[in-house]
LOVEXDO-541933 format. One record per residue: residue number from 1; residue in one letter; x, y, z of N, C-alpha, C in turn. Coordinates in nm, 3 decimals. Layout:
REM LOVEXDO-541933
+-----+--------+---------+---------+---------+---------+---------+---------+---------+---------+---------+
: num : residu :     n.u :     n.v :     n.w :    ca.u :    ca.v :    ca.w :     c.u :     c.v :     c.w :
+-----+--------+---------+---------+---------+---------+---------+---------+---------+---------+---------+
: NUM :      A :       X :       Y :       Z :       X :       Y :       Z :       X :       Y :       Z :
...
+-----+--------+---------+---------+---------+---------+---------+---------+---------+---------+---------+
END
This chain:
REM LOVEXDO-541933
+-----+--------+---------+---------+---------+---------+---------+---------+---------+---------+---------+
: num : residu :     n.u :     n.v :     n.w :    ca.u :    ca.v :    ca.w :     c.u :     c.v :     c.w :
+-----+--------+---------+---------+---------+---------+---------+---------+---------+---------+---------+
:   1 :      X :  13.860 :   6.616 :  10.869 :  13.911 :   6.714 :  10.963 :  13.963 :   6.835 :  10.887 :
:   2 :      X :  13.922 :   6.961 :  10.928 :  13.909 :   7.088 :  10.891 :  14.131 :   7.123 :  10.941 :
:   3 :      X :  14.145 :   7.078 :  11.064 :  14.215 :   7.158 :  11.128 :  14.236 :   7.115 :  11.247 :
:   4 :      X :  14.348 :   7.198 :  11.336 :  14.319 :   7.181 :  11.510 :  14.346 :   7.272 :  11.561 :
:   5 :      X :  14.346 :   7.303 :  11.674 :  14.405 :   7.393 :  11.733 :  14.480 :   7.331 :  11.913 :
:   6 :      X :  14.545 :   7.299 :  11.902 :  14.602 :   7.191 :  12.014 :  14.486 :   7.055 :  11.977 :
:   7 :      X :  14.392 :   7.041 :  12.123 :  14.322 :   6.951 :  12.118 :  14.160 :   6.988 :  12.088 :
:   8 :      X :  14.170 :   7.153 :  12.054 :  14.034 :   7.222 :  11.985 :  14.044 :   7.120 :  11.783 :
:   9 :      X :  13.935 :   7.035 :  11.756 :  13.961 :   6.965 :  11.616 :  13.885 :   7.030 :  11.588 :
:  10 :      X :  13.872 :   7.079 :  11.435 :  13.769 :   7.171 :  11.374 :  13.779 :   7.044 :  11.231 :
:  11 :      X :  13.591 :   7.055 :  11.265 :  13.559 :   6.909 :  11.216 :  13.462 :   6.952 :  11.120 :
:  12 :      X :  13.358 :   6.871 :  11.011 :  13.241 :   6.872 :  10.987 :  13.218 :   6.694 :  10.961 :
:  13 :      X :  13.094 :   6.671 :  10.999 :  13.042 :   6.561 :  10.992 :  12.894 :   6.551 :  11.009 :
:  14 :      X :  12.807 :   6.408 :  11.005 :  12.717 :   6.461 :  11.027 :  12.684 :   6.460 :  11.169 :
:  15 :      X :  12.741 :   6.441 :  11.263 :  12.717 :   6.437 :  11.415 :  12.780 :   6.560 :  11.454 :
:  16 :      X :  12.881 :   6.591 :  11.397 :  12.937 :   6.739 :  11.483 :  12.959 :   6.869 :  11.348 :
:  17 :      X :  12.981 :   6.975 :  11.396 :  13.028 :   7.100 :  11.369 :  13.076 :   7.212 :  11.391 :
:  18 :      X :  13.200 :   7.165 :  11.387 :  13.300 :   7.265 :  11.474 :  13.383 :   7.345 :  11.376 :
:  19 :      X :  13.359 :   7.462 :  11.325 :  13.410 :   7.526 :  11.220 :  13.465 :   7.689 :  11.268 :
:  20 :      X :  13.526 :   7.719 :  11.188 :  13.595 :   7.898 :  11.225 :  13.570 :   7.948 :  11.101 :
:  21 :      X :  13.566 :   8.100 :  11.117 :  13.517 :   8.195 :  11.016 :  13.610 :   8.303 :  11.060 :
:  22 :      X :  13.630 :   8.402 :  10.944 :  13.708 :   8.510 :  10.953 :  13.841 :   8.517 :  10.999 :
:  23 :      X :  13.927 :   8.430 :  10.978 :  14.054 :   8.394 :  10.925 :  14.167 :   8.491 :  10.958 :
:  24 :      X :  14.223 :   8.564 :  11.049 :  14.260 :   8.671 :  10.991 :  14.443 :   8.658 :  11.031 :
:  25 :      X :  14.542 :   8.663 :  10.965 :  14.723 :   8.658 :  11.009 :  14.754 :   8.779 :  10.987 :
:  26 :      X :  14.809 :   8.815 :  11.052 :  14.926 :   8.940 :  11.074 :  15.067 :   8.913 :  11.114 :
:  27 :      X :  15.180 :   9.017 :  11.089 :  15.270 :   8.986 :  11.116 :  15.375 :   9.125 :  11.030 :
:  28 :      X :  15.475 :   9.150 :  11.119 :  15.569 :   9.219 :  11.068 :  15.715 :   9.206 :  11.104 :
:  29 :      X :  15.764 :   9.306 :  11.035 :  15.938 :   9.305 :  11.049 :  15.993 :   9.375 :  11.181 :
:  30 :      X :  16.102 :   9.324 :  11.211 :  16.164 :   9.443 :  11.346 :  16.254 :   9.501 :  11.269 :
:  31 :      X :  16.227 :   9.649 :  11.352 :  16.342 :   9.714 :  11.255 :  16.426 :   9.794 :  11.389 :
:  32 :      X :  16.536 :   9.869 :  11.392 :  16.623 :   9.955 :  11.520 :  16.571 :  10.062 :  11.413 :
:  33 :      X :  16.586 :  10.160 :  11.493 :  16.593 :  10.299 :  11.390 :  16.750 :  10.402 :  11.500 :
:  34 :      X :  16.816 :  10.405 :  11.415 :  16.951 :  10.456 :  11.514 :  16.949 :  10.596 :  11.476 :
:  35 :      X :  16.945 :  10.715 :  11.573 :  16.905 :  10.836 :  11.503 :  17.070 :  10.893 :  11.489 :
:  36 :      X :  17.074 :  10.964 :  11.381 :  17.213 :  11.007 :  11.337 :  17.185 :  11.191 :  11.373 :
:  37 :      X :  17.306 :  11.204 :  11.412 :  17.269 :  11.398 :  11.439 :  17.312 :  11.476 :  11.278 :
:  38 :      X :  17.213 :  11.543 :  11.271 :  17.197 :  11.625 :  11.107 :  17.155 :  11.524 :  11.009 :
:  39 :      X :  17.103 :  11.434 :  11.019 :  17.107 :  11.341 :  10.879 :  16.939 :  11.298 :  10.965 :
:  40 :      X :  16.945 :  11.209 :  10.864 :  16.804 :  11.142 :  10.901 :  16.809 :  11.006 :  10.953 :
:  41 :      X :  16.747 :  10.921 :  11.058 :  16.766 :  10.810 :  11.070 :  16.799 :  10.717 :  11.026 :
:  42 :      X :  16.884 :  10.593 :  11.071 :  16.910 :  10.450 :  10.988 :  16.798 :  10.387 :  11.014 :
:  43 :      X :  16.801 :  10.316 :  10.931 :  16.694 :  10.144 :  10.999 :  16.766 :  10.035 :  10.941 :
:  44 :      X :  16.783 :   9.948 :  11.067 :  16.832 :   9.856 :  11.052 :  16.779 :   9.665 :  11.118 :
:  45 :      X :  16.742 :   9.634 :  10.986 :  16.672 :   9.528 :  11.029 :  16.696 :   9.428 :  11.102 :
:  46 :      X :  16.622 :   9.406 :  11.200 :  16.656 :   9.250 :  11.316 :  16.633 :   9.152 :  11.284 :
:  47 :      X :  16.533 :   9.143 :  11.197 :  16.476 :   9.034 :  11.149 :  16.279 :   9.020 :  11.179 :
:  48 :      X :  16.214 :   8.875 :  11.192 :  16.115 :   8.905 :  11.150 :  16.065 :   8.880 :  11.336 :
:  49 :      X :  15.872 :   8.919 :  11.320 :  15.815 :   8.974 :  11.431 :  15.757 :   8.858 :  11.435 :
:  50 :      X :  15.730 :   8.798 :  11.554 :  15.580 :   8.710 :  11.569 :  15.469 :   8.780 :  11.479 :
:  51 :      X :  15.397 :   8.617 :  11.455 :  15.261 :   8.695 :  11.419 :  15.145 :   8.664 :  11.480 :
:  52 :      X :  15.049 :   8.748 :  11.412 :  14.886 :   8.718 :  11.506 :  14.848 :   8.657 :  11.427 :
:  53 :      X :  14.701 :   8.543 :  11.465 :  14.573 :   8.533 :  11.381 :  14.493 :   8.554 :  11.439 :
:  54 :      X :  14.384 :   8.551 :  11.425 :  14.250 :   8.571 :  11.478 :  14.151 :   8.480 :  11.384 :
:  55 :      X :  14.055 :   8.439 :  11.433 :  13.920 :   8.379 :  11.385 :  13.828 :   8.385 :  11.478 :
:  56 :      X :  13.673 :   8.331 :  11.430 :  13.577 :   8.344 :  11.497 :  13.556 :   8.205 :  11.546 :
:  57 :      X :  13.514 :   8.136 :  11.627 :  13.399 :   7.982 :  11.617 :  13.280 :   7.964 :  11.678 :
:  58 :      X :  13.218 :   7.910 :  11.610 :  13.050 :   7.907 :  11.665 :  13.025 :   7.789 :  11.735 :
:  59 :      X :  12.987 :   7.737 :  11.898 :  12.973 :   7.630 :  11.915 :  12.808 :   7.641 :  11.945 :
:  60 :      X :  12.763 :   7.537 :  11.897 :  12.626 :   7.487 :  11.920 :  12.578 :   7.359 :  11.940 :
:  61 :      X :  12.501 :   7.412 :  12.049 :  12.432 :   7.200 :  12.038 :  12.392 :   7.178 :  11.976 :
:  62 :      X :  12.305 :   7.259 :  11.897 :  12.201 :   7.213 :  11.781 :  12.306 :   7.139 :  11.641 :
:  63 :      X :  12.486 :   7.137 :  11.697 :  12.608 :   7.097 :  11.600 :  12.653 :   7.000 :  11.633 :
:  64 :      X :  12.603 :   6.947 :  11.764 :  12.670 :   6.851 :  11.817 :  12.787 :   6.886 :  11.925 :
:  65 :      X :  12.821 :   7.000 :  11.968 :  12.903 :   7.029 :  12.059 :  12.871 :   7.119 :  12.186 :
:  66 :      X :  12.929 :   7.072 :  12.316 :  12.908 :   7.193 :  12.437 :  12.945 :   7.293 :  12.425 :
:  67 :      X :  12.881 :   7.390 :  12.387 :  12.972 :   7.563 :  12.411 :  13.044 :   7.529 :  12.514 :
:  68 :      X :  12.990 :   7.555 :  12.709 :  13.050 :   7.549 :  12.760 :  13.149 :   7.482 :  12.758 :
:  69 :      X :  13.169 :   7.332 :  12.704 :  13.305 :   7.240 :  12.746 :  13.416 :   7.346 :  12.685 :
:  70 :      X :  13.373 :   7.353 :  12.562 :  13.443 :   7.404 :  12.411 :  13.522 :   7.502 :  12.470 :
:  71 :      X :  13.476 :   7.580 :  12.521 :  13.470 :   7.740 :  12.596 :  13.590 :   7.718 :  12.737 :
:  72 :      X :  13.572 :   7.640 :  12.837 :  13.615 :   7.590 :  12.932 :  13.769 :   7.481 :  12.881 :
:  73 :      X :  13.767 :   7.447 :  12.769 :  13.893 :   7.379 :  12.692 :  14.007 :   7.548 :  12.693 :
:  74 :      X :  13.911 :   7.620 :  12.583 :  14.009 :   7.727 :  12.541 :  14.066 :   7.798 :  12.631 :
:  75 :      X :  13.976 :   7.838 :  12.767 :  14.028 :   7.927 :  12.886 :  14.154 :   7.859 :  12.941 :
:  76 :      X :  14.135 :   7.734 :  12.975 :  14.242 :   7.651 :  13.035 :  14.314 :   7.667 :  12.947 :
:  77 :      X :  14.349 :   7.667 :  12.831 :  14.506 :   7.673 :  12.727 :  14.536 :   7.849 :  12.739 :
:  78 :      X :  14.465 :   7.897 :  12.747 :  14.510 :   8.070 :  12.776 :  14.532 :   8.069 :  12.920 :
:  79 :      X :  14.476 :   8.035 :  13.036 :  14.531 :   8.092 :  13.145 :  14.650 :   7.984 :  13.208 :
:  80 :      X :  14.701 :   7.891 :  13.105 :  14.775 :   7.782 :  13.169 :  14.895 :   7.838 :  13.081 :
:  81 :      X :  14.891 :   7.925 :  12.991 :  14.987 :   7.963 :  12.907 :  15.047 :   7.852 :  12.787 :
:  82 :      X :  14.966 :   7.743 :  12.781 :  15.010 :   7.628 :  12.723 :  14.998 :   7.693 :  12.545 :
:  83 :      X :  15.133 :   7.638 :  12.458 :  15.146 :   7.631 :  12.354 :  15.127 :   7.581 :  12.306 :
:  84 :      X :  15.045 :   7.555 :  12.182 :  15.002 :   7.412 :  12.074 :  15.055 :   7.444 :  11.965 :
:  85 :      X :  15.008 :   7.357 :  11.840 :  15.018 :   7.364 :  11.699 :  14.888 :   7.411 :  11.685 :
:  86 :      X :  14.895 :   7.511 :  11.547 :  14.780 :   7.504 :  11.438 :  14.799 :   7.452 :  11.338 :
:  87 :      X :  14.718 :   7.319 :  11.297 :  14.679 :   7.295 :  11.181 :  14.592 :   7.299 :  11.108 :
:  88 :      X :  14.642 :   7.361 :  10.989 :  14.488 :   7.360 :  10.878 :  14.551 :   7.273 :  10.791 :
:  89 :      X :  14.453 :   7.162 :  10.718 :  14.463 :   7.126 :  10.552 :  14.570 :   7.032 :  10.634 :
:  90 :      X :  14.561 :   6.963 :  10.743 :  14.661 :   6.867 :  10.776 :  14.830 :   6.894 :  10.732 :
:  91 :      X :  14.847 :   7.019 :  10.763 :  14.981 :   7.112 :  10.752 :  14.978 :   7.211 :  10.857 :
:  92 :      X :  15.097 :   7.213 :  10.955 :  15.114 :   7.295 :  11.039 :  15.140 :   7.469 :  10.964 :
:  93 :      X :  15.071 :   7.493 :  11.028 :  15.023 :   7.670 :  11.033 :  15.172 :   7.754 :  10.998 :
:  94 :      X :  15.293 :   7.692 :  11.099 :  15.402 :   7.720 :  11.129 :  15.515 :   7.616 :  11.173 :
:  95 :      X :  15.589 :   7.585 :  11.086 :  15.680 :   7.461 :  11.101 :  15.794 :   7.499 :  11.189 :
:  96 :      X :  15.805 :   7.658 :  11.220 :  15.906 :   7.663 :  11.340 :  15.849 :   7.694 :  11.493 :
:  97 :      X :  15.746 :   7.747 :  11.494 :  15.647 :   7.790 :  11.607 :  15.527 :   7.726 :  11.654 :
:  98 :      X :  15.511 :   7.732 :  11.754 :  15.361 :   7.698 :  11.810 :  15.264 :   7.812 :  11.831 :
:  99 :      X :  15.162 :   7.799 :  11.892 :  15.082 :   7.947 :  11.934 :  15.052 :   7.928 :  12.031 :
: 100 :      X :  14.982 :   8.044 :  12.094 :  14.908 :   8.053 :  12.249 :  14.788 :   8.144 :  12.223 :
: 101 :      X :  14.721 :   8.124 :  12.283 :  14.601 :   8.228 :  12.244 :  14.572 :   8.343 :  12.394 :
: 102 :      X :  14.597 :   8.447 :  12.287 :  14.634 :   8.583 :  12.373 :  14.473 :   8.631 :  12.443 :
: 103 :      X :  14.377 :   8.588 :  12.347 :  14.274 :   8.691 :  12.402 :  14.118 :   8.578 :  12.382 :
: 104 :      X :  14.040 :   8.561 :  12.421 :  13.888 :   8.473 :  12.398 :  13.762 :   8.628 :  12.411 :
: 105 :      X :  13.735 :   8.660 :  12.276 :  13.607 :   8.709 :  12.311 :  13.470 :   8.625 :  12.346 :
: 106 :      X :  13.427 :   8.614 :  12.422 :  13.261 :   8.521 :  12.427 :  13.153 :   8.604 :  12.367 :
: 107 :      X :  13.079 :   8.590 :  12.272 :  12.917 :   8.613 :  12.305 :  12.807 :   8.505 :  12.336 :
: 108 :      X :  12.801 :   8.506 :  12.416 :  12.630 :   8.367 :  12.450 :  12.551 :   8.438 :  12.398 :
: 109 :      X :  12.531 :   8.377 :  12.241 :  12.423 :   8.371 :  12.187 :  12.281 :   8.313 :  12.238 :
: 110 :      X :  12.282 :   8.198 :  12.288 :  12.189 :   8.123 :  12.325 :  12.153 :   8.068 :  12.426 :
: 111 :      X :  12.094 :   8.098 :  12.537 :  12.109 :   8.038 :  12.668 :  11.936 :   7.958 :  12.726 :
: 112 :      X :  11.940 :   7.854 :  12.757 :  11.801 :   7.774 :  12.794 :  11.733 :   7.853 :  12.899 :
: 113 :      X :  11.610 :   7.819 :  12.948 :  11.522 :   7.812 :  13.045 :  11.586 :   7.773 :  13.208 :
: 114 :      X :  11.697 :   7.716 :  13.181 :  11.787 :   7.686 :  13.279 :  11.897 :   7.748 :  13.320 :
: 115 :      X :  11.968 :   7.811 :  13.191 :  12.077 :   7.940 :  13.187 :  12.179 :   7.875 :  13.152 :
: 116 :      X :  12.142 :   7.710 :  13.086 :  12.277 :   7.644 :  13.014 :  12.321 :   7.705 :  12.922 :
: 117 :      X :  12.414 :   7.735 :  12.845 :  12.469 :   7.777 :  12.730 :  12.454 :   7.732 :  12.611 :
: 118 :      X :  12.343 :   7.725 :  12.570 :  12.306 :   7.649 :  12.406 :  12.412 :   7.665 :  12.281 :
: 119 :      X :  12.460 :   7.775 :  12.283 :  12.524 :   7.878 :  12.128 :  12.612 :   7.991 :  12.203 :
: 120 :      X :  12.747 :   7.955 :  12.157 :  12.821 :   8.105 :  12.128 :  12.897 :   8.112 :  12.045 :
: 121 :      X :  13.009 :   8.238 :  12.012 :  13.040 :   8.255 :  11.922 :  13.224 :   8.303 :  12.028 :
: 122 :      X :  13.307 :   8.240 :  11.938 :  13.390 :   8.256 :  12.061 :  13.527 :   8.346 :  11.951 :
: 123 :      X :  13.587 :   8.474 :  11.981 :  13.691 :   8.495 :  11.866 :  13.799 :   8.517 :  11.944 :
: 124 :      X :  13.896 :   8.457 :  11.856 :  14.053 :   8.408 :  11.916 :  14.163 :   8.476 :  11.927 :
: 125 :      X :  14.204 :   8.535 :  11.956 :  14.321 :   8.563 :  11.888 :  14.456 :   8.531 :  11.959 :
: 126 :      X :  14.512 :   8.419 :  11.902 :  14.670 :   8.372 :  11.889 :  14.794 :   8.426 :  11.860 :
: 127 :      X :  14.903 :   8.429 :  11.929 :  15.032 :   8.468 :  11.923 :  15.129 :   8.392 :  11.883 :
: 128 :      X :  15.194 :   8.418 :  11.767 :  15.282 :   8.299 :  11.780 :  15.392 :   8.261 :  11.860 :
: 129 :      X :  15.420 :   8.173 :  11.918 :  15.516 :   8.125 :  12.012 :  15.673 :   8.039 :  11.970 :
: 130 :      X :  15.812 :   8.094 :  11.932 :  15.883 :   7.995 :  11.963 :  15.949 :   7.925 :  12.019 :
: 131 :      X :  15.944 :   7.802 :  12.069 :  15.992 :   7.756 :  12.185 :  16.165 :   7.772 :  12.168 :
: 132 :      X :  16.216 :   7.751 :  12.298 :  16.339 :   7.831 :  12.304 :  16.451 :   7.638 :  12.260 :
: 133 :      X :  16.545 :   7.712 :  12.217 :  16.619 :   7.557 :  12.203 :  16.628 :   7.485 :  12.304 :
: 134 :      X :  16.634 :   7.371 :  12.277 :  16.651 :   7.232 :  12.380 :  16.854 :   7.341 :  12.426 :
: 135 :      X :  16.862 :   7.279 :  12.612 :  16.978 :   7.316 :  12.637 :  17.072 :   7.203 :  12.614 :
: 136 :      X :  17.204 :   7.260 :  12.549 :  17.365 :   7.215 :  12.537 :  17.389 :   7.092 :  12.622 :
: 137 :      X :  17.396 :   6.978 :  12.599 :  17.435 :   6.867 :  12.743 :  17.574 :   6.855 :  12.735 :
: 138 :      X :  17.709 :   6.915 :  12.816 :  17.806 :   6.868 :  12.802 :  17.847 :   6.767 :  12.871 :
: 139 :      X :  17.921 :   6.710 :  12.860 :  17.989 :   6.602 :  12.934 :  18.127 :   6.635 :  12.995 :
+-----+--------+---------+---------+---------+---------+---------+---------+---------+---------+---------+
END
C-alpha cells in the first residue's frame, strides 16, 4: 500500500492500480498588518495557515478499477463535507489535521461503445481540516 485517502487506498499489485502523480502541498503564514499613521505598517504574526495539496489519479479498468465507482466514492466525500486522513508511506500526512477535498477535476479519457467510463484522470485538490476540540464535560 502506496497510501490512502479516507477509504480512496492507493495500491499497486498485480490485480489493481491505483496510483497519484503530481504531488503538489502548499501552505502559508497568517499575518495582521496594523497600519500606523506616518510610519509604515506592523505585521504581526497569528500563526500558521491551512494547507493545500493537490495530485492527479488515473483510474482504469485496463488497472483493475471502476473509474466510475472511484469517481462516485470521491464526490460523496466532497459533497458530504466528510474529513479523512492522508496517508502516505503508512504515516499520516498531518498528525494534527484531517483533509477534505475542496475541488475534483474529471477528464473521461476513455469511454466504451456503451458510454461506460473505461479511463479517467481525476485531480484533487484537498484542504486541510482541524477538527475543533472535543467539548469541556463538567459535572
Amino acid at each position: 500500500m502506496i497510501g490512502s485517502l479516507g477509504p480512496v487506498v492507493f495500491e499497486t499489485s498485480s490485480e489493481k492500480l491505483r496510483t497519484f502523480d503530481n504531488f503538489k502541498r502548499s501552505g502559508s503564514g497568517r499575518w495582521a498588518r496594523h497600519e500606523i499613521m506616518h510610519q509604515k505598517p506592523k505585521r504581526e504574526f497569528l500563526g500558521p495557515g491551512d494547507e493545500q495539496i493537490s495530485f492527479t489519479v488515473r483510474f482504469d479498468v485496463a488497472f483493475g478499477v471502476n473509474p466510475a465507482d472511484e469517481i462516485f466514492v470521491l464526490r460523496f466525500l466532497r459533497d458530504q463535507g466528510i474529513a479523512v486522513p492522508l496517508v502516505l508511506n503508512g504515516r499520516p500526512v498531518s498528525y494534527e489535521s484531517l483533509w477534505v477535498i475542496e475541488t475534483i477535476n474529471e477528464s473521461w479519457t476513455k469511454i466504451d461503445n456503451r458510454g461506460r467510463l473505461l479511463a479517467a484522470e481525476v485531480e484533487l485538490t484537498l484542504s486541510e481540516y482541524v477538527p475543533p476540540p472535543p467539548p469541556e464535560v463538567t459535572v
